[in-house]
C-alpha positions as CSV (number, residue, x, y, z in Angstrom):
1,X,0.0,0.0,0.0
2,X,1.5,3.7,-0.8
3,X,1.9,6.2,1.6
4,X,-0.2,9.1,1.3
5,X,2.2,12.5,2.0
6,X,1.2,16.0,2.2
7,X,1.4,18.0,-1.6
8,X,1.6,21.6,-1.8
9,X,0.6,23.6,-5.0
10,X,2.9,26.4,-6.1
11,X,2.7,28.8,-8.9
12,X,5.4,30.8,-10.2
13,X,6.6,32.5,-13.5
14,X,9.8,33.0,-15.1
15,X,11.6,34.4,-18.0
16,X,11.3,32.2,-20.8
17,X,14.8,30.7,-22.2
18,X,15.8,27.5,-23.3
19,X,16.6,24.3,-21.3
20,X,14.4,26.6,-18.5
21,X,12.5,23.3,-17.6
22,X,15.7,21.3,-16.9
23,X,16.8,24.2,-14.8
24,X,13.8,24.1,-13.1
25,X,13.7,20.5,-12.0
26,X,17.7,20.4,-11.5
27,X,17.7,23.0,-9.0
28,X,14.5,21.7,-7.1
29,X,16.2,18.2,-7.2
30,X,19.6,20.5,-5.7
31,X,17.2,21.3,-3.0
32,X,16.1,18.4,-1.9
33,X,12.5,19.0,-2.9
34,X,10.4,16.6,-4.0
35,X,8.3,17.3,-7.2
36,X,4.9,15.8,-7.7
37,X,3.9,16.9,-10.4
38,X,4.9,20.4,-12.5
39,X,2.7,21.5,-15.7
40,X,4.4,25.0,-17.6
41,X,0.5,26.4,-18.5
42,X,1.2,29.4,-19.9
43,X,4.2,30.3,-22.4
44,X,4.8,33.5,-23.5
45,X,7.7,34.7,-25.7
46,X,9.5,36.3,-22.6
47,X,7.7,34.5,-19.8
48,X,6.4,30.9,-18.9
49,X,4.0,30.3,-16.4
50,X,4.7,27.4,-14.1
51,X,2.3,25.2,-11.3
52,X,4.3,22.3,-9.4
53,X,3.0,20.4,-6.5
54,X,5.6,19.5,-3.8
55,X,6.2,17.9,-0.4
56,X,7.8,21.1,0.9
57,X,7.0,24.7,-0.4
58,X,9.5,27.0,1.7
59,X,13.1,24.9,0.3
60,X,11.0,25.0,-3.4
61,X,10.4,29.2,-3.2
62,X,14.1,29.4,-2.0
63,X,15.5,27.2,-4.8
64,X,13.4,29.1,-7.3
65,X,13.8,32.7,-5.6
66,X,17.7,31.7,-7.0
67,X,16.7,31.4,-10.5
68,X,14.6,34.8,-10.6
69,X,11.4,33.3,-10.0
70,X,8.2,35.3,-9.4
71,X,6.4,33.3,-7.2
72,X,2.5,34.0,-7.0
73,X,-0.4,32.9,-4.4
74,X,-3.3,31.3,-6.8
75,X,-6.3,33.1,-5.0
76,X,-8.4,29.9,-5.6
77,X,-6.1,27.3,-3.6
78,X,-7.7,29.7,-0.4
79,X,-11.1,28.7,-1.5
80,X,-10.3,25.1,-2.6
81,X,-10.9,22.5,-0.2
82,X,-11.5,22.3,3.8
83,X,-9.8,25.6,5.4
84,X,-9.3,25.8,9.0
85,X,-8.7,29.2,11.0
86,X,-7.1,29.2,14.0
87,X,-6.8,32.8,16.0
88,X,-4.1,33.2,18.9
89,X,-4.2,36.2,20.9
90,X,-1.7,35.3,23.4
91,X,1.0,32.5,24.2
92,X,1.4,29.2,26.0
93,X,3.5,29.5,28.8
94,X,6.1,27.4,27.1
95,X,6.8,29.6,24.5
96,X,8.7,33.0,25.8
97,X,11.4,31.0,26.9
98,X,11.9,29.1,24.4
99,X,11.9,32.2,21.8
100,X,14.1,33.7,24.5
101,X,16.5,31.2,24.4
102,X,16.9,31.1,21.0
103,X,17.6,34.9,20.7
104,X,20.4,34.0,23.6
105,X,21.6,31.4,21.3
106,X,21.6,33.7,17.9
107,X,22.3,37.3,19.1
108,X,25.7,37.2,16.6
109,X,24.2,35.0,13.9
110,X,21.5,36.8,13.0
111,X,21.1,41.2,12.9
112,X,18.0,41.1,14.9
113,X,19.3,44.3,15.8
114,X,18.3,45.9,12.5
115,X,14.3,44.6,13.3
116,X,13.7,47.2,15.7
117,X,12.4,50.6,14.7
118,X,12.7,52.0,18.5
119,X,14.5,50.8,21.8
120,X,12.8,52.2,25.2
121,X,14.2,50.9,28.6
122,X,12.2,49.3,31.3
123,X,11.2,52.3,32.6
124,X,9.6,53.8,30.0
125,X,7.5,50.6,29.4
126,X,4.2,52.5,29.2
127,X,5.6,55.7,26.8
128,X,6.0,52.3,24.8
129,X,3.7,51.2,24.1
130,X,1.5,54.4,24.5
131,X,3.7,55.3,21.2
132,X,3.0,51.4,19.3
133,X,-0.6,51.7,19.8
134,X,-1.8,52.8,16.2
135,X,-5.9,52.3,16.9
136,X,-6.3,56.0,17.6
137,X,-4.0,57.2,14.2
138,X,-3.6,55.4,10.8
139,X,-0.4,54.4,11.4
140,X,2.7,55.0,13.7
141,X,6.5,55.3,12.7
142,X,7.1,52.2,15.0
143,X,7.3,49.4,13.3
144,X,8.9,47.3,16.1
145,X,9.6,48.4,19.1
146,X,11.6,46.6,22.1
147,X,12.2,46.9,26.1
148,X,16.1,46.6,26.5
149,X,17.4,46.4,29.6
C-alpha cells in the first residue's frame, strides 16, 4: 500500500529561455524537494508560467527565488478545499522562553538588531507602548519596538 504524503501547490513565472524546464527540476532536485507533479501552463515569448506540486514549499520558493522566479499565491487554492482558522491572541506558557533562548543562542548570527524601529528601557515601558498603539492614528513610525534592559 503507498503512503499518502502531504502536496503543496505552487505557482510561479519566469523568463522564458531554453533548457528553462531542466533548470527548473535540477535546481528543485539541488534542493532536496520533492516534485509531484509540474505543468508550464502558460508560455509566453519572454515568460512561462509554471504550477508544481511538492512535499515542501519553503526549500522550493528558495531554490526558485535563486533562478529569478516570481512566485505567486493562486487566490483559488484559499477557496479550494476544507480551510481551518485558528486565532491566537496570546501564548502558552512554554513559549517566551523558548523564543528567549533562541535569541540568547543567535544574538551574533542573525542582525536582529536591525528589526527594531525603536529601543525604550524598562522604565519607560508605558511611553512604549503608548507610542505602538496605532488604533487612535492610521499608522505609527514604530514598526517594532523593544524593552532593553
Amino acid at each position: 500500500m503507498a503512503k499518502a504524503s502531504r502536496v503543496k501547490q505552487l505557482s510561479f513565472t519566469m523568463p522564458n529561455n531554453v533548457g528553462l524546464l531542466m533548470e527548473i527540476t535540477e535546481a528543485l532536485a539541488k534542493a532536496k524537494v520533492n516534485i509531484e507533479a509540474i505543468t508550464a501552463y502558460g508560455w509566453e515569448e519572454l515568460e512561462a508560467s509554471f504550477m508544481i506540486l511538492t512535499d515542501n514549499n519553503a526549500k522550493a520558493k528558495k531554490a526558485l527565488a535563486k533562478l529569478g522566479a516570481k512566485v505567486e499565491i493562486e487566490p483559488a487554492q484559499l477557496v479550494w478545499g476544507a480551510k481551518r482558522i485558528i486565532g491566537v491572541i496570546m501564548y502558552d506558557a512554554w513559549v517566551v522562553p523558548r523564543a528567549l533562548d533562541f535569541l540568547v543562542r543567535n544574538r551574533t548570527r542573525w542582525p536582529f538588531d536591525r528589526l527594531l524601529s525603536h529601543k525604550y528601557p524598562l522604565e519607560q515601558i508605558n511611553q512604549a507602548f503608548a507610542d505602538s498603539e496605532w488604533h487612535a492614528r492610521e499608522t505609527t513610525s514604530i514598526t517594532r519596538a523593544a524593552l532593553v534592559p
